[in-house]
Residue, then its C-alpha position, 0 to 999 in steps of 0.5 A: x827349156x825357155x820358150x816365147x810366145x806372143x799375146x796381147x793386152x788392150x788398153x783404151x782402144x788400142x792394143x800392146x804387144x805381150x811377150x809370154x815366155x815360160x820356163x821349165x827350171x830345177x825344183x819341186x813341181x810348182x807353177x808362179x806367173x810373174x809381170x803384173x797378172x791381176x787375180x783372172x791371170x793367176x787363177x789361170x793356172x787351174x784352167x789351163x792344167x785341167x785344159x791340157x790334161x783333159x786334151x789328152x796332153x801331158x802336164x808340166x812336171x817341173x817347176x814352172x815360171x811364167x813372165x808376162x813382159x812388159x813387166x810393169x804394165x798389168x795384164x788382166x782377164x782371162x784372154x791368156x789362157x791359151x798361148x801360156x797354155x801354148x807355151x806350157x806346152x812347147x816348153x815341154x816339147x809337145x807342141x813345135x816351137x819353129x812357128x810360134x814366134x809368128x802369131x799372136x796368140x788369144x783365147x780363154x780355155x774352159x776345162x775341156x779346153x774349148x776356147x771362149x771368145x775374148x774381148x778387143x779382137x779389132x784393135x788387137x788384129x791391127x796391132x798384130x798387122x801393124x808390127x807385121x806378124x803372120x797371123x792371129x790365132x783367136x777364138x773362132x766367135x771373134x774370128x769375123x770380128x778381127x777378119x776385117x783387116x787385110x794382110x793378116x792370116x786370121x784364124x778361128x779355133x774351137x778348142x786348144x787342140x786345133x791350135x796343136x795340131x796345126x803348130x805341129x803339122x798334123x792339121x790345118x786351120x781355115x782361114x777367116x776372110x770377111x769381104x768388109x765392103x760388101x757387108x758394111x754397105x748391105x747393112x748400112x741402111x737395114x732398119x727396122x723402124x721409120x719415120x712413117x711409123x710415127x703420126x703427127x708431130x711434124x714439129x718434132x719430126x722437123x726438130x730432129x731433121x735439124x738436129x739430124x742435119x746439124x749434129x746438134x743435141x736436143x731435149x724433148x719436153x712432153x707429157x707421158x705417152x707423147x711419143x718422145x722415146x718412139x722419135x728418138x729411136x727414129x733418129x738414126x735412121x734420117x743420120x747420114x750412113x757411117x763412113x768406113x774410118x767411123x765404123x772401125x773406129x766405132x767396132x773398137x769401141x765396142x770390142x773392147x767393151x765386149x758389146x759386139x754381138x757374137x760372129x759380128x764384123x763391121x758396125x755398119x749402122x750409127x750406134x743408139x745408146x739408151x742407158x737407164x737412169x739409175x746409171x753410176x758416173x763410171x758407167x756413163x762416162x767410163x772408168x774402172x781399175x784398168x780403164x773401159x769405155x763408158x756409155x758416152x764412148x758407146x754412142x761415139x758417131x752415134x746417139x746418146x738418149x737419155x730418158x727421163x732426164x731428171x732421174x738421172x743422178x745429177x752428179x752423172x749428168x754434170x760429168x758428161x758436160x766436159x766431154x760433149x764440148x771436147x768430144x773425147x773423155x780423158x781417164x786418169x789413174x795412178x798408173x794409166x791415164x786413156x782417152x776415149x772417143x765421144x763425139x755423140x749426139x745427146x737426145x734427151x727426154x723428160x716431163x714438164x713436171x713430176x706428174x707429167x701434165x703442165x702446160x697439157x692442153x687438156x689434163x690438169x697439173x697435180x703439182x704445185x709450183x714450187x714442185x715444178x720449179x724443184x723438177x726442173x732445177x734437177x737439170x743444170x742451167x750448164x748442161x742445158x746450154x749445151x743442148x741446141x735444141x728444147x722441143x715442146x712434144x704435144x699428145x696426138x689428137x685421135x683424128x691424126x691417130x686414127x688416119x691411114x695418111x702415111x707420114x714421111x718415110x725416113x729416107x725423104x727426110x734422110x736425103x734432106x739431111x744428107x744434101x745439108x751435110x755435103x755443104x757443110x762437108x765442102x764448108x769445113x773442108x780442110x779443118x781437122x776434127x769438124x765436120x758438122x755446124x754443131x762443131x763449130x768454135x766461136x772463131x769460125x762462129x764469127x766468120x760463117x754465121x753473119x747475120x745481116x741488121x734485123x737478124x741482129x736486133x731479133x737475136x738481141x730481143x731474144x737476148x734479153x727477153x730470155x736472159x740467154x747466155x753467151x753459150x746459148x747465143x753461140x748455140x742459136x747461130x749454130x741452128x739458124x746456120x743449119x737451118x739456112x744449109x736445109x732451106x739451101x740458103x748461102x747466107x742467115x735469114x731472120x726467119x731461119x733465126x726466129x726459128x732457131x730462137x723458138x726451140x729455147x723452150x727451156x729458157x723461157x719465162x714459166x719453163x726455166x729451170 
């Protein structure tokens, strides 16, 4: 007896429909999965026997074939274990075939035939709804998860025996509903950090708040115990909120990189990603055989800090420089090749030197020169063009420590941002892809950042006194026209371009690596 049943496979954020179809044909007893199964696949056989026979359920006696189509496209991981063990079934006449060929069907099985979450729940729902099948069977963990979307009966299982009954009319399942509105605004603003934690360094709460305003990269230079990290962990929460179309797109993302924390629904906060520095290219970027997303695709809509900039290999470095200017990061194989999101900001931090005290105000430099200069040259001339933003981070005096003034809460400076991100919303209006001045392209550069005759000799003193380059003159109008959209400013003064033109730190005599 041929019997089909439907699965589905992910791949980049997307998912493909899998028709499972298991035969019962003439021989001695044996069992071939056959349509690319990688070796999780293959070693399914075991589970999913011990699986029915531990259910109480009787095993196929007969040889079995089991064809994974499309053919020539592999199926990896261990998410099919339950609709071939469905399938196994059904060809044996234990479970109902009429009801089948109505829902897609997912979940790994333990030999007990409890059923494991699976990663992809998301893009695997919307696929399943988009070519109109009734329902979702899944592992009751990813249930909330894939309950997000509408018009699609989505149903949680705790082992293969619920999934029998409910085929052949002897039980019912519950339905997954997920009000995705009401939980995504309840927690859109539910942080547990804040600005007003942080005393002093208003001129780096002042950075961030362009950065924040503009969606502009940044580096904090400073030494050991400044509070760079504690400032770049508070940035999210002066971000403007997701929108709805983000969080999806970012709850994709995280899916199928299985990130998702188990009974999640929505990612309703901007996502802060903060690998170590002994990361590999293919996990900051993203790769593997079958490829997923790397750290950069983690923190799409969101924050990418990396700290301690130096440590970090710079082959990794460099490879992130292709995609922060085209936000998005292609992946070839032989066979595949998938594109992953990644619009993200970059904060970055690092000390002036290896032991962590030139320019201190107060501490000697152990370093000899040529060691500061070998430091810094570990960060490329390239990638530090496309940072907008270098920012000198000072130690707190004792006095600001020891204040009980309460500094600015993070919803004052959030509103600031927000008021600078509707003008630029009503600026870019119309354009695809743009939605902040950081994403700007030179040829609207020319026609939005005009700067009238003494902006222009300002920004050519700086010019050659810093030896900037062209990305870094483009880099410069982007921050001045940011800080002119928070001082409510309709055209580019020159101290909005003196102020942009401060935060090249990196590129003056003394620091330039």
């Amino acid at each position: 007896m041929l019997v089909k049943v439907f699965g589905s496979a992910v791949y980049g954020v997307e998912a493909l429909t899998i028709t499972i179809e298991v035969d019962l044909a003439q021989g001695t007893t044996g069992y071939f999965i056959v349509g690319l199964p990688d070796n999780a696949v293959k070693e399914s056989i075991e589970r999913i026997l011990s699986a029915i026979k531990n259910t109480g359920y009787d095993r196929p006696r007969t040889k079995v074939v089991v064809n994974m189509a499309p053919a020539d496209i592999k199926k990896a991981g261990s998410a099919y274990d339950l609709p071939i063990a469905i399938g196994m079934l059904a060809a044996t006449g234990q479970v109902q075939t009429e009801e089948l060929g109505k829902y897609i069907i997912m979940g790994e099985l333990s030999l007990d035939g409890t059923v494991q979450p699976i990663k992809g729940a998301l893009p695997i729902a919307i696929q399943a709804r988009t070519e109109k099948y009734k329902g979702l069977i899944l592992p009751k963990e990813n249930a909330r998860e894939a309950g997000m979307v509408n018009n699609l009966d989505v149903y949680g299982v705790e082992n293969i025996a619920e999934v029998i009954a409910f085929f052949n009319g002897t039980g019912t399942l519950t339905k997954t509903v997920v009000n995705t509105r009401e939980e995504f605004f309840e927690n859109q603003a539910a942080f547990e950090i804040d600005f007003s934690d942080v005393k002093g360094q208003e001129n780096v709460k002042r950075a961030l708040e362009i950065a924040a305003a503009g969606g502009h990269n940044a580096i904090l230079i400073g030494p050991p115990g400044a509070g760079k990290t504690m400032l770049a962990k508070r940035l999210p929460t002066i971000l403007p909120p997701l929108s709805l179309h983000e969080a999806l797109e970012t709850t994709k993302i995280h899916s199928v990189a299985g990130k998702l924390a188990i009974n999640t629904s929505l990612i309703a906060q901007r996502p802060f990603r903060s690998p170590h520095h002994t990361i590999s290219d293919a996990a900051l970027v993203g790769g593997g055989g079958i490829p997923q997303p790397g750290e950069i695709s983690l923190a799409h809509n969101g924050v990418l800090f990396l700290d301690e900039l130096p440590e970090f290999k710079r082959s990794a470095l460099e490879v992130m420089r292709q995609p922060m200017e085209e936000r998005k990061v292609s992946i070839s194989r032989a066979k595949v090749s998938i594109e992953f999101p990644a619009s993200f900001m970059l904060i970055a931090s690092m000390n002036p030197c290896p032991c962590g005290y030139f320019n201190h105000p107060e501490k000697e430099c152990t370093c000899a020169p040529l060691m500061v200069q070998k430091y810094l040259n570990k960060i490329s001339g390239p990638l530090l063009d496309r940072i907008d933003l270098h920012v000198e981070v000072t130690p707190v005096p004792f006095s600001e420590l020891s204040s009980t003034r309460t500094s600015e809460p993070s919803q004052q400076i959030r509103d600031r941002v927000l008021k600078a991100r509707d003008l630029q919303a009503k600026r870019f209006e119309g354009q695809t892809g743009i939605y902040c001045n950081a994403q700007m392209s030179s040829k609207q550069l020319k026609e939005i950042c005009v700067i009238n005759a003494v902006g222009q000799n300002l920004l050519k003193t700086a010019m050659d006194r810093l030896n900037l380059s062209a990305r870094a003159y483009d880099r410069i109008l982007k921050v001045s026209r940011t800080i002119a959209d928070l001082a409510d400013s309709p055209d580019i003064r020159p101290e909005h371009l003196a102020e942009a033109i401060q935060y090249r730190s990196l590129d003056r005599e003394g620091w330039a690596g």
